[in-house]
C-alpha positions as CSV (number, residue, x, y, z in Angstrom):
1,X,166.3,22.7,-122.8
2,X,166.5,19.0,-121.4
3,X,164.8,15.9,-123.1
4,X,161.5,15.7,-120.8
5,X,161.7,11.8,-121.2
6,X,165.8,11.1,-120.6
7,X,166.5,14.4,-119.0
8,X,169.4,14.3,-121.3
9,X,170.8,17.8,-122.6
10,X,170.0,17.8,-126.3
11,X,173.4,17.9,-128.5
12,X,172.3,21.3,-130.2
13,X,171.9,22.8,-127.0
14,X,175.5,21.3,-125.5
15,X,177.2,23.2,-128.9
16,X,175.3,26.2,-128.5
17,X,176.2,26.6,-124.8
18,X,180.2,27.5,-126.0
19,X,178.6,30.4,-127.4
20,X,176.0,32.2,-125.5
21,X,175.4,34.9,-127.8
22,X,174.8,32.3,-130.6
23,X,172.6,30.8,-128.5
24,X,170.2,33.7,-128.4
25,X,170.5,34.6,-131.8
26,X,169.4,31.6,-133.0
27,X,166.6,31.7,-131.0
28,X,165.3,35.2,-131.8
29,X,165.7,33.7,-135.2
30,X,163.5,30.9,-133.9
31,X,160.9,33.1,-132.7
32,X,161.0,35.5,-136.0
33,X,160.1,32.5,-138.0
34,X,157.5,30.9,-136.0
35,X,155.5,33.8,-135.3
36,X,152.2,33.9,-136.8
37,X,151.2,35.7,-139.9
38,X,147.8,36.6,-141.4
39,X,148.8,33.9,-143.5
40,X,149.7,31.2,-141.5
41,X,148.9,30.5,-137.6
42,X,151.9,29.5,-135.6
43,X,150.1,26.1,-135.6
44,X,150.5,25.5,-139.4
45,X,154.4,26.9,-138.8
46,X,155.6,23.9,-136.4
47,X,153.3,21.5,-138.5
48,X,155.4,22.4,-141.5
49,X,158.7,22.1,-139.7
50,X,157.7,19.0,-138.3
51,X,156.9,17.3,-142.2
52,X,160.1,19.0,-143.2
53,X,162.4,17.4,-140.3
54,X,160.4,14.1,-141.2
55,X,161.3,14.3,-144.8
56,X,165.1,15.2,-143.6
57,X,165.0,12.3,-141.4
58,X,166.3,14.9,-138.2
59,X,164.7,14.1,-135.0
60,X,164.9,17.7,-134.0
């Protein structure tokens, strides 16, 4: 969960650590919504959140 560049612990991580259980929802919501489909591969999923975050101007 540390930058692998800075070894810095990502903001979204430090807030999430004040609530564990948070924590793991969100990332069973993570997982849910990058798993793959017939539709679309889980390839196509982070290429779409990454022209999204773009478009938002988030670095996450």
């Amino acid at each position: 969960m540390r930058d692998p560049s800075s070894g810095a612990l990502d903001n979204i991580m430090r807030v999430h650590s004040l609530h564990p259980a948070g924590l793991a929802s969100h990332y069973e919501l993570y997982r849910a919504v990058m798993s793959p489909t017939r539709s679309l591969r889980r390839a196509e999923r982070e290429m779409i959140a990454l022209v999204v975050s773009q478009i938002n101007e988030c670095h996450y």
